[in-house]
N, C-alpha and C positions, 0 to 999 in steps of 0.2 A: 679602487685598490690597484697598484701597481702590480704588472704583468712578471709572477717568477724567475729568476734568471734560469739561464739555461743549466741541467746537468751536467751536458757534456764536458766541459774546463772538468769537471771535478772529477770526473770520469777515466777521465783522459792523467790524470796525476794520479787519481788509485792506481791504476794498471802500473802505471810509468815507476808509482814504489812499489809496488809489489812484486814488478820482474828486479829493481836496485834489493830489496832485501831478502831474495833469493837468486841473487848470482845469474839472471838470464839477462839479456842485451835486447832493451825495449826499441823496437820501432815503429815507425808510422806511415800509413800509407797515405797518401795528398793526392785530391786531384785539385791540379792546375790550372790557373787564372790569373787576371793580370792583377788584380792583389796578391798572390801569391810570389817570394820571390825565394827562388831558387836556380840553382844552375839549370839551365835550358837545354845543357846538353846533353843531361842523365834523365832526361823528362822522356817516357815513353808513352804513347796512345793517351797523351792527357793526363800521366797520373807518377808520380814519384814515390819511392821507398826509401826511406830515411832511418840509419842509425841514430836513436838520439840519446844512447848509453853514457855515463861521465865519461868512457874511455873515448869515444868517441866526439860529445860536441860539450863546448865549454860553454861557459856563462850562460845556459838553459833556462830561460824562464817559460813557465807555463801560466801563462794568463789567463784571464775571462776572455779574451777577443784574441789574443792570438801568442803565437809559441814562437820563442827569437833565441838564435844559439847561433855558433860560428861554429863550421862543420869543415874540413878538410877534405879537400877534393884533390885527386893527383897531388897532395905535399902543399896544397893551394890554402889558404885559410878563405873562407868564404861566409859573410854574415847572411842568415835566412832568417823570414820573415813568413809566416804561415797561419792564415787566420783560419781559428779552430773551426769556422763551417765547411772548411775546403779539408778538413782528418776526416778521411773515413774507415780508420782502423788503428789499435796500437795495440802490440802485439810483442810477445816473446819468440827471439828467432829461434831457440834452441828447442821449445817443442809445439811453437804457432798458440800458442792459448792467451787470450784478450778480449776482446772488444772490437765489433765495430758499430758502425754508424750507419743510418740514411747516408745513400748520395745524395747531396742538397744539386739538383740540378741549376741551382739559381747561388753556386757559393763565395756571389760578390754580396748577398747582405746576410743575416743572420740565422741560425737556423730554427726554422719554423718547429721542426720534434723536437729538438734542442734535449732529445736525451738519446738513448740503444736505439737502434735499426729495432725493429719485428721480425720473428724469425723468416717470416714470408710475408710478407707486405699485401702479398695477391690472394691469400690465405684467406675466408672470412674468420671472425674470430669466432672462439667456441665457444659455444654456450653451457652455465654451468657445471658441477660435477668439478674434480681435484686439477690445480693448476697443471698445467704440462708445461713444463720446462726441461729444453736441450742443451746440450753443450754443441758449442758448435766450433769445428777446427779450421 
């Protein structure tokens, strides 16, 4: 039997409409790699913030392997290329509420959780009794 695809793509485009059909301005947070391409010079500590709102990047595709749009930089048209193991968040700017992901430490190949981060990762998990579920900002 062939190996599930990953959640995340799908993940990553719920959020992405859900901030387009309530008015908030979706972005993503990337860390950077040499598949990753974006301007190098807005790249801080290995990891980029990106508008990727209609108002902001045009011809937006969200893929299964990766997310490609032309984003403007200084007045600059600039095409990006961002493979979805390298998103570790998308997010509404106007009150932070989304989604994030595992850091894939390794995000030149695919992601191994290939769905949500755990809230704590270092956490054991609990054992029976009523799910616990946070919201996390």
């Amino acid at each position: 039997m062939a190996e599930p695809k990953s959640t995340k793509p799908y993940l990553i485009r719920a959020v992405y409409e859900w901030c387009a059909d309530n008015g908030y301005t979706p972005h993503i947070s990337v860390v950077v790699d040499s598949r990753t391409r974006v301007p190098m010079e807005h790249v801080r500590n290995g990891e980029i913030i990106l508008n990727i709102g209609p108002e902001a990047a045009s011809r937006l595709k969200i893929g299964d392997e990766t997310i490609e749009c032309t984003v403007r930089f200084s007045r600059v048209a600039r095409d990006l290329s961002i493979p979805i193991a390298a998103v570790t968040a998308i997010y509404a700017r106007e009150n932070g509420e989304g989604m994030s992901f595992k850091r894939n430490e390794n995000a030149t190949g695919p992601d191994p959780g290939g769905g949500a981060a755990a809230v704590n990762p270092k956490e054991p998990p609990k054992r029976g009794g009523k799910p616990d579920l946070r919201r996390i900002k």
